[in-house]
KOLTI-447247 format. One record per atom (N, C-alpha, C, O, CB): residue in three letters; x, y, z. Coordinates in steps of 0.1 Angstrom, whole numbers, plus 5000, padded with zeros to 4 digits. Atoms other than C-alpha are relative to their C-alpha. Glycine has a CB too. Layout:
% residues N
ALAXYZ
...
This chain:
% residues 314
UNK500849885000
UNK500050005000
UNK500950125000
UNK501750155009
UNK499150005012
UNK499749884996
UNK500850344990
UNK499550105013
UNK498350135015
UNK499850044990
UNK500049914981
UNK501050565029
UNK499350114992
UNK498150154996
UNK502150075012
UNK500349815004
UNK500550915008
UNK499950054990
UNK500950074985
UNK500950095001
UNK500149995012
UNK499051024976
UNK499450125000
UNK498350145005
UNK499549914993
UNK500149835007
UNK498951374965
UNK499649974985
UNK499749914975
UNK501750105000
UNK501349925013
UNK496451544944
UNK500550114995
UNK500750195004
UNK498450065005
UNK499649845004
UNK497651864922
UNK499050074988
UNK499550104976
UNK501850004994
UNK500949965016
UNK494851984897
UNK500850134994
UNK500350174983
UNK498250055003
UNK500549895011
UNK496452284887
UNK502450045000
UNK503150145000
UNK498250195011
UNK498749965001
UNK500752174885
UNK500650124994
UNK500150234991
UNK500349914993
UNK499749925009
UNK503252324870
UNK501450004999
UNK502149955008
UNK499550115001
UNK498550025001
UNK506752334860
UNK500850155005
UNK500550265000
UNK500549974983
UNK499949854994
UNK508652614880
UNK501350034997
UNK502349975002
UNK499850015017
UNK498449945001
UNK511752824865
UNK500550095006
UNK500050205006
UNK500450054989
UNK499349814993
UNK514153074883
UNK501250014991
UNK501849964982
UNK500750025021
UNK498649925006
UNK516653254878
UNK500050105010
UNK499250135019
UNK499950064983
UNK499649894990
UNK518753544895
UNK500450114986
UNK500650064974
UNK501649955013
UNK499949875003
UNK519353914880
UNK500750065005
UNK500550055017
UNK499150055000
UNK499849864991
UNK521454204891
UNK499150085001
UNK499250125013
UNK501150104997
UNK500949904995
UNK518754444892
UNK499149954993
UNK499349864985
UNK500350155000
UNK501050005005
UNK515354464880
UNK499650154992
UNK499550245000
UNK499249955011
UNK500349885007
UNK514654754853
UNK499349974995
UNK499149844995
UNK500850064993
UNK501050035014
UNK512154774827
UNK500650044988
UNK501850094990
UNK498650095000
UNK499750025012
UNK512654794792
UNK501449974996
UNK501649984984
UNK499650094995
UNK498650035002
UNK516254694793
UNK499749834999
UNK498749775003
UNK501150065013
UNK499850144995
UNK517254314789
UNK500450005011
UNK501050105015
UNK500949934993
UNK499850054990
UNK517554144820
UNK500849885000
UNK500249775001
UNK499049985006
UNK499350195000
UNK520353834818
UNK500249965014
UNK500750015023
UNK501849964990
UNK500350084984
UNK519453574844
UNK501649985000
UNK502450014991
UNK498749815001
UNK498250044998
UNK523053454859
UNK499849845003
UNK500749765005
UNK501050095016
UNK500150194997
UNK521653084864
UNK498349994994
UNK497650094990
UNK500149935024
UNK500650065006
UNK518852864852
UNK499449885008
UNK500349815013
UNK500649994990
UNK500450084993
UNK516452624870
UNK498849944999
UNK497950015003
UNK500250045007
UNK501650045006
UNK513452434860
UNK499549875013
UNK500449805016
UNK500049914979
UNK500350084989
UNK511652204890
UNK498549945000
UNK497550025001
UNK500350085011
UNK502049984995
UNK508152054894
UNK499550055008
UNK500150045019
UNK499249915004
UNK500649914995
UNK505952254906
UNK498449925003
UNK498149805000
UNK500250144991
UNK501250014993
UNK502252284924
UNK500349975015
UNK501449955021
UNK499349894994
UNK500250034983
UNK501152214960
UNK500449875003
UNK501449845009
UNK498450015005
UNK500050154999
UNK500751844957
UNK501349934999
UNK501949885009
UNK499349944989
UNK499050045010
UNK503551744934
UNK501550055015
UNK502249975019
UNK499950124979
UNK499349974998
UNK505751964956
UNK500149965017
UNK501249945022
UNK500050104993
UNK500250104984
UNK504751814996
UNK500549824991
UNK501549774998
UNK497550005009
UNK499350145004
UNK505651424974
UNK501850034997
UNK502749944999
UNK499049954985
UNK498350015003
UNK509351574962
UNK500350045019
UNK501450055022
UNK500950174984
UNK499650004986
UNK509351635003
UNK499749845008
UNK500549765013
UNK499250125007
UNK499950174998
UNK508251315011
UNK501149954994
UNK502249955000
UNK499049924994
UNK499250105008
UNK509951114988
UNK501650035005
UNK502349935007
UNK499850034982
UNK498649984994
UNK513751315003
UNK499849925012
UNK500449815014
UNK500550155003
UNK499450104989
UNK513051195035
UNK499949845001
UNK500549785010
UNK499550045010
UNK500050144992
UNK511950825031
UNK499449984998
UNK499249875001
UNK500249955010
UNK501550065003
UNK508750805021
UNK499349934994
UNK499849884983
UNK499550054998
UNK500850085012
UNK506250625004
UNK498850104994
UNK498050155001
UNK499149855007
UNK500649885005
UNK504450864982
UNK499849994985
UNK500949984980
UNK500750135003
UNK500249995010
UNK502550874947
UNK499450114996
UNK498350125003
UNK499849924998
UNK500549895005
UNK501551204926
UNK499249984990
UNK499549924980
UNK500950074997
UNK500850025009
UNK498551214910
UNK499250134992
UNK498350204998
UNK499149915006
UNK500049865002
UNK498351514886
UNK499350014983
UNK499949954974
UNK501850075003
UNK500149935010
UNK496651644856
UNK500850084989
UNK500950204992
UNK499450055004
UNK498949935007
UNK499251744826
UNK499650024988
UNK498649964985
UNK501349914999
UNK500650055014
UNK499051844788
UNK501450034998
UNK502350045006
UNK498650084990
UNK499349905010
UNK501051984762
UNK502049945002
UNK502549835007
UNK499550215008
UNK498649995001
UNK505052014757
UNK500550015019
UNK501549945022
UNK500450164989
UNK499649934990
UNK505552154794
UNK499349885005
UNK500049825014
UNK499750165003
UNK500150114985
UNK503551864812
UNK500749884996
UNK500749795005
UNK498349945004
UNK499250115003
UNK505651614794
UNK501350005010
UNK501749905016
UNK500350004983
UNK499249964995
UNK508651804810
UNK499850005017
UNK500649995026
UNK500250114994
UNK500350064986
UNK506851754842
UNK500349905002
UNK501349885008
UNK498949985004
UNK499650084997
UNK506851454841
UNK501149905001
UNK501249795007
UNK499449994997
UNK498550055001
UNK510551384829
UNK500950085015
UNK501950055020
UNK500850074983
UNK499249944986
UNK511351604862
UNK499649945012
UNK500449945021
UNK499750155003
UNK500750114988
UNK509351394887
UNK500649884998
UNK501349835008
UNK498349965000
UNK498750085005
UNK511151124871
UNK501049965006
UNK501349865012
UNK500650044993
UNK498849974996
UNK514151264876
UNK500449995016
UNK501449945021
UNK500050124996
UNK500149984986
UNK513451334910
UNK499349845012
UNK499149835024
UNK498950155000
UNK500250124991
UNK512450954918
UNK498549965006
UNK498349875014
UNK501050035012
UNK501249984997
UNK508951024923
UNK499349914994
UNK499449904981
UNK499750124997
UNK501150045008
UNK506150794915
UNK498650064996
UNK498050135004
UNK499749905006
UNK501149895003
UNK503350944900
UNK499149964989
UNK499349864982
UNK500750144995
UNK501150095010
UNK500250904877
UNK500150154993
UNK500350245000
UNK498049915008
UNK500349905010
UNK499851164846
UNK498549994998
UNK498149884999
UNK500749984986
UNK501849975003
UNK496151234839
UNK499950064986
UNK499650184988
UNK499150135012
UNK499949955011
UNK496351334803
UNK498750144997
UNK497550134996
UNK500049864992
UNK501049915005
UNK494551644795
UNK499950094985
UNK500850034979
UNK499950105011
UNK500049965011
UNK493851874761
UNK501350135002
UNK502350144995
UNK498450044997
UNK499649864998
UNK495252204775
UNK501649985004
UNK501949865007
UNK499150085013
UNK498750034997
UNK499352274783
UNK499950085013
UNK499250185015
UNK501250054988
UNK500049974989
UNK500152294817
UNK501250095002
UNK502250084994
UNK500049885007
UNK499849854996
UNK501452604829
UNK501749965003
UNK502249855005
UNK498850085016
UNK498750034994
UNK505052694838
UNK500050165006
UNK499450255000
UNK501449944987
UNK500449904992
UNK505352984864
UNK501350065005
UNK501949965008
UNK499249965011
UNK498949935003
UNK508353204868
UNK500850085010
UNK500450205010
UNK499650064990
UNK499849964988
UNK510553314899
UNK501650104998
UNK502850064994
UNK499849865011
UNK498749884998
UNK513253604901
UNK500550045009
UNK500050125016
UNK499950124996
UNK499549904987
UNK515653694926
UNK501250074995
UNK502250024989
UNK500549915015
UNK499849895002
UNK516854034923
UNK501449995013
UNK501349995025
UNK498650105002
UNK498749984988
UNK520854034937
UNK500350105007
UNK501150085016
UNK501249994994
UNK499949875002
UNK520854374942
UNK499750035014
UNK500650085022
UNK499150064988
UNK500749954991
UNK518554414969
UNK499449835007
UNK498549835016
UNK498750134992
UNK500650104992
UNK517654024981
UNK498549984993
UNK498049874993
UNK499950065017
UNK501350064997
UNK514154054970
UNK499449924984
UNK499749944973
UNK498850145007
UNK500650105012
UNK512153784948
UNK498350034995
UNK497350075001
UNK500049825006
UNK501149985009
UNK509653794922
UNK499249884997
UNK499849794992
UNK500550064989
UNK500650125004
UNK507053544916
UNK498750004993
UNK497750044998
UNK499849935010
UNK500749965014
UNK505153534883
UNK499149844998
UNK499449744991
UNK501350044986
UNK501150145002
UNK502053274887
UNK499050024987
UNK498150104984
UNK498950005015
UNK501249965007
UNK500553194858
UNK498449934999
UNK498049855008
UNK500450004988
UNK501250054993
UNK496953114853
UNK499649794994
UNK498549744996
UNK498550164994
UNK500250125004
UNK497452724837
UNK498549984994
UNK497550054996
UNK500349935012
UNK501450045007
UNK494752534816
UNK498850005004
UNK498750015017
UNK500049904996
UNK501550014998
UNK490952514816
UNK500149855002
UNK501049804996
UNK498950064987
UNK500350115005
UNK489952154822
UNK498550005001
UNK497750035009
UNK500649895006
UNK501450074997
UNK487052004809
UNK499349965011
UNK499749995022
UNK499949904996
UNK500550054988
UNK484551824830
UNK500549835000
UNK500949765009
UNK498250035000
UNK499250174998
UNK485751474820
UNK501349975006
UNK501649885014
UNK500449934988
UNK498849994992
UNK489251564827
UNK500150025017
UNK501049975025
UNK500550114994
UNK499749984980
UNK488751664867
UNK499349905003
UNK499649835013
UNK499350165011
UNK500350114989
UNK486651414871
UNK500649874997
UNK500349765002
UNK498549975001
UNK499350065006
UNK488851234853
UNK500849935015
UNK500949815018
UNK500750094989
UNK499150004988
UNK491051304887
UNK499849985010
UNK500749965017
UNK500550085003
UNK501050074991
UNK488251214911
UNK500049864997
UNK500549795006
UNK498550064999
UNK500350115001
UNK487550884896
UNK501549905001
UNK501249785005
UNK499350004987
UNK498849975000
UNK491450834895
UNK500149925017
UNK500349815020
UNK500450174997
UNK499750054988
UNK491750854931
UNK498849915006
UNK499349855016
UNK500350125010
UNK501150054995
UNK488350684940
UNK500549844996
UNK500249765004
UNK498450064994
UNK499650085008
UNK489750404919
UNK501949925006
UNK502549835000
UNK499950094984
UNK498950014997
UNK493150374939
UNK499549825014
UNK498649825023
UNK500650185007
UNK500150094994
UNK493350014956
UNK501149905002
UNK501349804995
UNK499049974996
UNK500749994987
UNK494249964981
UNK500450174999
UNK501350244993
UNK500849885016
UNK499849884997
UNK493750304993
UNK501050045013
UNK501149975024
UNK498550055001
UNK499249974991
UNK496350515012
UNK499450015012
UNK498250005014
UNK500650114997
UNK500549924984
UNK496250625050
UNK499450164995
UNK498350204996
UNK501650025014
UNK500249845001
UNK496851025037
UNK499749984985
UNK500049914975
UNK501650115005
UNK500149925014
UNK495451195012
UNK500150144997
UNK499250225000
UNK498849974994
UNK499949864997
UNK496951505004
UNK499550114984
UNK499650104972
UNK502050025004
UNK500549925010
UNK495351764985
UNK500150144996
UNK499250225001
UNK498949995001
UNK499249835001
UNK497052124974
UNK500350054990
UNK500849984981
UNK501250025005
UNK499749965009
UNK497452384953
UNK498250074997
UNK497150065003
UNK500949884990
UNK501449905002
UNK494852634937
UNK499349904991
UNK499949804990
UNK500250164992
UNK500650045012
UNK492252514909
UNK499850064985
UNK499650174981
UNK498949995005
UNK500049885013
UNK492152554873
UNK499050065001
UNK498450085011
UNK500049954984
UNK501149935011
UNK489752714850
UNK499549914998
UNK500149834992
UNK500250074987
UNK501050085008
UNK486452514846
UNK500049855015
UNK498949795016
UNK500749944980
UNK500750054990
UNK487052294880
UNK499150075009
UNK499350195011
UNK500749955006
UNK501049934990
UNK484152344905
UNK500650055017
UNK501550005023
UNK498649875002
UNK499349974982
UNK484952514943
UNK499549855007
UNK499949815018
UNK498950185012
UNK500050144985
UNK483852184960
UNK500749884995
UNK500349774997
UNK498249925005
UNK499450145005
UNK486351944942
UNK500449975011
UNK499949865015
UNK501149994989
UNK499350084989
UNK488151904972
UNK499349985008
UNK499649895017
UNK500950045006
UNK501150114992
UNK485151834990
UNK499649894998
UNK499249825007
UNK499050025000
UNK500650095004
UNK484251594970
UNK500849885000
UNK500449775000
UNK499550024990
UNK499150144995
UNK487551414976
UNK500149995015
UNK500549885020
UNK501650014994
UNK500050064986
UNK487351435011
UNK498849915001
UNK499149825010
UNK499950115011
UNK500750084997
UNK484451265010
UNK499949824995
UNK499349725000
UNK499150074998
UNK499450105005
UNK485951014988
UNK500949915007
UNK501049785006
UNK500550054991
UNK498950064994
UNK488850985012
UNK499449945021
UNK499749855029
UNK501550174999
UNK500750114988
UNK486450925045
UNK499249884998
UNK499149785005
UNK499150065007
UNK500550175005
UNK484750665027
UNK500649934999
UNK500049825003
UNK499549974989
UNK499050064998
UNK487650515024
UNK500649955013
UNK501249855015
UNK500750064994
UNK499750014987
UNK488350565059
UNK501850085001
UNK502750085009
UNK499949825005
UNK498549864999
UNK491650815049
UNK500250145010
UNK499650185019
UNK500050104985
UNK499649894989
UNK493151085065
UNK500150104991
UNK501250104987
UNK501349995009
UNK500349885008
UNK492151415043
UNK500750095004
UNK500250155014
UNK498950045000
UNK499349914995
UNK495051675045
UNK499550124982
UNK499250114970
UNK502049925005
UNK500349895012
UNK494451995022
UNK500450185002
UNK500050265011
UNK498149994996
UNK499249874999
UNK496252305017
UNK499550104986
UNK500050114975
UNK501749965000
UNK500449895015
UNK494352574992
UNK499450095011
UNK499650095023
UNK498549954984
UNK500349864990
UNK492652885004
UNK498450014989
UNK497949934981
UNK501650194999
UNK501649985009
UNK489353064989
UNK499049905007
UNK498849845018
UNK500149944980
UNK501550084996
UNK486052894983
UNK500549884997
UNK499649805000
UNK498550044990
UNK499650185001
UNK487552554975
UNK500349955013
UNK499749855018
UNK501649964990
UNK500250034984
UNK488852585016
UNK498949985003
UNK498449885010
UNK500550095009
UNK501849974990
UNK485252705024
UNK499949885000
UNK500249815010
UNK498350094991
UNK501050175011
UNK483752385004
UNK500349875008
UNK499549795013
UNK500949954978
UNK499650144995
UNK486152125018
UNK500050035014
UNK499649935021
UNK501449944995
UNK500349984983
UNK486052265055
UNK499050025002
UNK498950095012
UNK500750095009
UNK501650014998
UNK482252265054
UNK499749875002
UNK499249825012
UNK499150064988
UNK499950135003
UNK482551905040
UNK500749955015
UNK499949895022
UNK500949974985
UNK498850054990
UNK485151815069
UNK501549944995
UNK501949884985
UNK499249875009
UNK498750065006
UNK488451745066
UNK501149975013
UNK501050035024
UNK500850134988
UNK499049994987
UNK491551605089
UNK500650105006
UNK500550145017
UNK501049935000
UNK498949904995
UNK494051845086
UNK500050114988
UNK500450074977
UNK501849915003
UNK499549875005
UNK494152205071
UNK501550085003
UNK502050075014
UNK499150095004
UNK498549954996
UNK497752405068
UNK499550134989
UNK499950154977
UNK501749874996
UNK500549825004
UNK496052795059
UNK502050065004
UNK502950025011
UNK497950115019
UNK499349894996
UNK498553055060
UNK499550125007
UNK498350115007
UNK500450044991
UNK501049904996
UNK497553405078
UNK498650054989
UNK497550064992
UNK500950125003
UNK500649945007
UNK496053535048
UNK498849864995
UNK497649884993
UNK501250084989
UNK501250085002
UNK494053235040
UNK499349925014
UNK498549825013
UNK500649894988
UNK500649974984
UNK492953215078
UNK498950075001
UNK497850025003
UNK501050075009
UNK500749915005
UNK491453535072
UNK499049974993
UNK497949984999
UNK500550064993
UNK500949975009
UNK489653495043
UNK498849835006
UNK497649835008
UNK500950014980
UNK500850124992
UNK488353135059
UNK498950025011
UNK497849975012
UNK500949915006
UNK500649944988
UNK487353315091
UNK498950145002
UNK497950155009
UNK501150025006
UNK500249885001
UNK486753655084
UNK500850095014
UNK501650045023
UNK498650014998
UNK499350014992
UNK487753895106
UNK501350094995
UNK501850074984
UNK500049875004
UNK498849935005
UNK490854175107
UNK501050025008
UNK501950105006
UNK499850114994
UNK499049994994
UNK492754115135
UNK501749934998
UNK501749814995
UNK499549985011
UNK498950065001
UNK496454055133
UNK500949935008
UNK502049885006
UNK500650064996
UNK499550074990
UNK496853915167
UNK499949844998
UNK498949784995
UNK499550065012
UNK499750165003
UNK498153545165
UNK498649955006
UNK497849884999
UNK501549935007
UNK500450044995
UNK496153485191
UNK497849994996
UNK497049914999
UNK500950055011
UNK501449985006
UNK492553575175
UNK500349864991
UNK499949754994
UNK499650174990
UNK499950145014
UNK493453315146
UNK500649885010
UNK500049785009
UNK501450034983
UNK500250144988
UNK494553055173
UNK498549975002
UNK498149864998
UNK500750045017
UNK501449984998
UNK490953125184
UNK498949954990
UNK497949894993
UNK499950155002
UNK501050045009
UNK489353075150
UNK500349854995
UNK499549774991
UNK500050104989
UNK499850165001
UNK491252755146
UNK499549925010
UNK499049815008
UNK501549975000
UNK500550104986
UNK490252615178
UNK498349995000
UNK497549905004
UNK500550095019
UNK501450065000
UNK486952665169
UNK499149914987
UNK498049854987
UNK499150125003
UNK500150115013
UNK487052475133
UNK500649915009
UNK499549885014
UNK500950024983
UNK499850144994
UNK488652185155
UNK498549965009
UNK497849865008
UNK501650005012
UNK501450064994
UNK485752205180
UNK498849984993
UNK497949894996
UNK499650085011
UNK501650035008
UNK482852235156
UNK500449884988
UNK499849894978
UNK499350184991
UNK498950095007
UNK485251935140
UNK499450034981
UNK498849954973
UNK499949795008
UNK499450035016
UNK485952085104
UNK500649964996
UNK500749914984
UNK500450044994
UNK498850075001
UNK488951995113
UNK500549935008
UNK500049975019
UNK500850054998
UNK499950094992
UNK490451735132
UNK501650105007
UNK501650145019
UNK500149824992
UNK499349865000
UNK493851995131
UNK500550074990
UNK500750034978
UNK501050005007
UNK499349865007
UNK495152315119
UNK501150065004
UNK501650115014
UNK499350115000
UNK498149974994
UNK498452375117
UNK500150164990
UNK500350174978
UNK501849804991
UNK500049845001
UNK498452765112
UNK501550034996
UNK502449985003
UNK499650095015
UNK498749985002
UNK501552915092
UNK499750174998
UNK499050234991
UNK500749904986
UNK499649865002
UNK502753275100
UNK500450104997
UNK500050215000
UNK500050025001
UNK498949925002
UNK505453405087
UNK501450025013
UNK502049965021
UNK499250134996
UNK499249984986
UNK507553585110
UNK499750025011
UNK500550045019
UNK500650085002
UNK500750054986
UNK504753545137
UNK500149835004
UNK499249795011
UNK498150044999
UNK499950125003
UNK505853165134
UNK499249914998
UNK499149914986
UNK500649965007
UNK500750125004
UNK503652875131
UNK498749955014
UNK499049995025
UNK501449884999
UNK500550104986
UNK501152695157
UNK498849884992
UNK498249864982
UNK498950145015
UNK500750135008
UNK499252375155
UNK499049965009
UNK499349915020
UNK501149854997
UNK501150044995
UNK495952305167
UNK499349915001
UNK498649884991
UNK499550034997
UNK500750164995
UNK494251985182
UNK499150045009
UNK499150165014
UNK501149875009
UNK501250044988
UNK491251875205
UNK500850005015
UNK500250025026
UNK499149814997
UNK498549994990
UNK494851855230
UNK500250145003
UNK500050205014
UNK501649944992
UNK499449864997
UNK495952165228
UNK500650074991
UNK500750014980
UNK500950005009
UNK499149925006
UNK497852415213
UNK501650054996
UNK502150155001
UNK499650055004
UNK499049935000
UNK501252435200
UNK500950084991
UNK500950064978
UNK500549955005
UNK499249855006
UNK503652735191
UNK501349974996
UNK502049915005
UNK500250125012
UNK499349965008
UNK506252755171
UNK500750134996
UNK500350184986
UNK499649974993
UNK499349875006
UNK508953095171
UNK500349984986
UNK500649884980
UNK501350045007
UNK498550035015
UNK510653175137
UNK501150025000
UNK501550135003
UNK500150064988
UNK498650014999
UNK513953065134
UNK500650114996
UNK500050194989
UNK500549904994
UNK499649905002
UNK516353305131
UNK500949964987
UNK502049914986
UNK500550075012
UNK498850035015
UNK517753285093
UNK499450094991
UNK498450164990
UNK500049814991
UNK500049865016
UNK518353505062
UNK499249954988
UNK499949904980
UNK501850034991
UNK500350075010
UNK515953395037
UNK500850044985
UNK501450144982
UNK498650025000
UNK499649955015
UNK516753375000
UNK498649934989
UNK498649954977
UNK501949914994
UNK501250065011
UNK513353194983
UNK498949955009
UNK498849875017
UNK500449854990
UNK501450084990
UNK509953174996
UNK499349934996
UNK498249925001
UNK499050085006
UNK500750105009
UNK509052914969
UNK500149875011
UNK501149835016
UNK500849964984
UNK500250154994
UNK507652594988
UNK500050025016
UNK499349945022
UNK501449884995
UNK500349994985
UNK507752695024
UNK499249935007
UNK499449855017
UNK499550105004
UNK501750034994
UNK504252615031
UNK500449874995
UNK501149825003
UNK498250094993
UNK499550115005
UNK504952295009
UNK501149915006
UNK500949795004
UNK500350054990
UNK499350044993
UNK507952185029
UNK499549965012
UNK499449855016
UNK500750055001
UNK500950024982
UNK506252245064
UNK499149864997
UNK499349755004
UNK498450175004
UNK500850134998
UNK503352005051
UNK500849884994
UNK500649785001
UNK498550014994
UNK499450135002
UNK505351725035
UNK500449945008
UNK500249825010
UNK500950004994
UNK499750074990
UNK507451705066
UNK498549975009
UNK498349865014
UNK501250085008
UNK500650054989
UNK504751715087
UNK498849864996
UNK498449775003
UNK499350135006
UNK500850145002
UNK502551455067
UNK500849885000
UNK500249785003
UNK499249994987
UNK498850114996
UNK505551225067
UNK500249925009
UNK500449805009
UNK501050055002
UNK499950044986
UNK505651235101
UNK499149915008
UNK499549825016
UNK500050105006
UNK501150004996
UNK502251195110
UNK499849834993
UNK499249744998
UNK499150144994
UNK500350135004
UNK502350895087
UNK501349885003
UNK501249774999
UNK499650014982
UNK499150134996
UNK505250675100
UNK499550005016
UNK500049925024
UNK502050034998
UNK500450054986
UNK503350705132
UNK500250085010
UNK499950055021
UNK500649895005
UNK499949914988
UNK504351025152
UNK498750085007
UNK497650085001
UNK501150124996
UNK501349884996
UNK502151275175
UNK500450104994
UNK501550144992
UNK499750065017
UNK500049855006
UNK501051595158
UNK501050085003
UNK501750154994
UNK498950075003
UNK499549895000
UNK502851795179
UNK501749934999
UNK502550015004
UNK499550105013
UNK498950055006
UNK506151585169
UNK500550034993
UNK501650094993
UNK500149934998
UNK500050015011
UNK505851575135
UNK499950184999
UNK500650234991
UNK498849884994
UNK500249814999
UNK504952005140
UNK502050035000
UNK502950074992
UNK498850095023
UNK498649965004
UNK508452045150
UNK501049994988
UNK501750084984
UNK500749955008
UNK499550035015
UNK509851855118
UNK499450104988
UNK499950114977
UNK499749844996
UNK500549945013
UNK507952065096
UNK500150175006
UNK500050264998
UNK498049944994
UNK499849835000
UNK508452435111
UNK501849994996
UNK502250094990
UNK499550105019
UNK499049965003
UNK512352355108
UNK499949944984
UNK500650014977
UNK501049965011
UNK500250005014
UNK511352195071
UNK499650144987
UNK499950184976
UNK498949895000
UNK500749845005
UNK509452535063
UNK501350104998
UNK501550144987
UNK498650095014
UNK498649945000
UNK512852735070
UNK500949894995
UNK501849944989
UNK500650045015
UNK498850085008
UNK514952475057
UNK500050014983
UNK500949994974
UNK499849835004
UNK500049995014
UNK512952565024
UNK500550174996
UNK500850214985
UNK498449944995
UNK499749915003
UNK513652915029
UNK501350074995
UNK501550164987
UNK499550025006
UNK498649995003
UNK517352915032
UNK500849954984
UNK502049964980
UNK500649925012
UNK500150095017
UNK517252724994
UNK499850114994
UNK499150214995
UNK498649864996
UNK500249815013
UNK517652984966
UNK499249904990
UNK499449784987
UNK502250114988
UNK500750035014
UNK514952944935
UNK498849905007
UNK498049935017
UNK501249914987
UNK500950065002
UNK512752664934
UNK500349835008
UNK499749725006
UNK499750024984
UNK499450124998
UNK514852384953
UNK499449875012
UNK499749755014
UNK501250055004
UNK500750064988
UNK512552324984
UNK500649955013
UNK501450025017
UNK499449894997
UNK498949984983
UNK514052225018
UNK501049844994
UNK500749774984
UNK498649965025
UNK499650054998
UNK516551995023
UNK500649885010
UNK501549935018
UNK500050044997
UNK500150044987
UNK516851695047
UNK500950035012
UNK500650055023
UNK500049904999
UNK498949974987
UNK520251755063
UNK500050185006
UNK500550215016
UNK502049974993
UNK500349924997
UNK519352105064
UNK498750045014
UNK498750125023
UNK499950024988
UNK501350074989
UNK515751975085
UNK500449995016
UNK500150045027
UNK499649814996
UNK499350044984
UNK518351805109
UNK500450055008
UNK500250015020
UNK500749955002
UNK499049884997
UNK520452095115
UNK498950115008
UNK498950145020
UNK500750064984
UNK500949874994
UNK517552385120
UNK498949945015
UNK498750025024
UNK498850064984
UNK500650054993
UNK515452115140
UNK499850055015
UNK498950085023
UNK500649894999
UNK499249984985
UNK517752175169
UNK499850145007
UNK499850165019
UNK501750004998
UNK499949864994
UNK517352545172
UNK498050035003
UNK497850115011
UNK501050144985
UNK501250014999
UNK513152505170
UNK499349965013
UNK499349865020
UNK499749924991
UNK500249984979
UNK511652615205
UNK498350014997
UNK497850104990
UNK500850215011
UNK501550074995
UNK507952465211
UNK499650065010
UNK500550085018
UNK499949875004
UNK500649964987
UNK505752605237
UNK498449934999
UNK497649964990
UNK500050205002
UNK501250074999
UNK502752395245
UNK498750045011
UNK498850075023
UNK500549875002
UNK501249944990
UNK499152475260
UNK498949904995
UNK498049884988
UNK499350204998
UNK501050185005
UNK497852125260
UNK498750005017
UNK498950055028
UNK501849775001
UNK501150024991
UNK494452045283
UNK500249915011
UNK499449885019
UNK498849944993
């Protein structure tokens, strides 16, 4: 039995590059070159798969560019299912500016799919046998899927008797945390828009998480903050996460790192708030990574150490 299968409806192939400055109408020559798989899904399985995992990617591709997906997942050792679609799957474009540190990130808006095609990607996973423990589900939606797809796989994945992890924001969150789901990993900004609501105190959004666990939308919510750090929410308690103290250079995959390690974790058998620590020093481990490279494990091991927990368990 595959442990962990990731869902990505809306991949993509991700290039950087670096610049001395950023001008307009002048040429800009990158000084390096980097192409990586990309999406939510796709990109929590290249985190699995470093540390040890058992993990298959099940993704929607077309064109010239999803072929190149799929020679990079490949590459990267990844098992994975292609879903063949009409449309070319997107490639999305990241810049860091030497000059000044700061990065640029150029999302684009990827294909329409049909209706056969997504459900193409429903029937797909409904059709997986034996079915995993986790089922991870991330990343935005194209053009032409409905806001309750991921509802409709959570309900796919409790029928099964799975463990429904899902990381998007918007009305697709609404949809599937109405539906119920195990585990959500919002950022502030998609906290917000889940909740409503304009305070910026951590502790209000602790508050709104604790009450999607008690009215069980979610079983937990592992809240990502930025430089207000992290915290992770259970029916147990509550715990906190500072942010480490490091220089970023790429904020590609962060969120994506955090949950890989932590679904990893969660699936070789640890407690939440275990598996929490592995994924706030994974989240910074992806940050210190220039471009599109995502964390790295000896990097994991290393930051681990410095990752200070504070717990407010029942």
């Amino acid at each position: 039995m595959t442990a962990i299968v990731t869902v990505t409806p809306n991949p993509s192939v991700d290039l950087s590059t670096t610049v001395e400055r950023i001008v307009p109408v002048y040429k800009l020559r990158g000084t390096s070159q980097r192409r990586d798989p990309g999406g939510g899904g796709i990109n929590v399985a290249r985190v699995v798969t470093r540390l040890g995992g058992d993990v298959r990617a099940i993704y929607p591709a077309g064109g010239a560019m999803g072929d190149l997906l799929r020679r990079l997942l490949d590459g990267e050792g990844i098992s994975s299912t292609l879903l063949p679609i009409a449309g070319e799957t997107r490639e999305d474009f990241f810049v860091n500016e030497i000059a000044t540190g700061q990065q640029y990130r150029f999302i684009l808006p990827g294909p329409r799919l049909d209706e056969h095609e997504w459900k193409a990607c429903l029937a797909a996973v409904a059709a997986l046998d034996p079915f995993p423990h986790f089922l991870v589900a991330s990343g935005s939606l194209p053009d032409g899927v409905p806001d309750d797809f991921y509802a409709q796989l959570a309900r796919v994945a409790r029928q099964r008797g799975a463990s429904m992890i899902l990381d998007t924001s918007g009305a697709a969150l609404a949809a599937a945390v109405a539906e119920g789901v195990d585990l959500i990993k919002p950022n502030l900004r998609e906290m917000r828009e889940l909740c409503g609501g304009g305070s910026e105190e951590p502790a209000a959004w602790e508050a709104a998480a604790k009450a999607l666990v008690r009215n069980g939308r979610a079983r937990i919510v592992a809240l990502t903050m930025g430089h207000r750090g992290a915290a992770l929410v259970t029916r147990e308690g509550v715990w906190r996460a500072k942010p480490l103290a490091i220089t970023p250079l790429s904020a590609v995959g962060a969120g994506d790192s955090f949950l890989g390690a932590l679904v990893f974790h969660l699936a070789a058998g640890a407690a939440p708030a275990d598996g929490f620590r592995q994924a706030v020093a994974a989240g910074a481990a992806a940050l210190i990574n220039p471009g599109t490279g995502l964390c790295q494990p000896a990097d994991i091991a290393r930051l681990m150490r410095d990752v200070v927990i504070e717990a407010d368990q029942r």
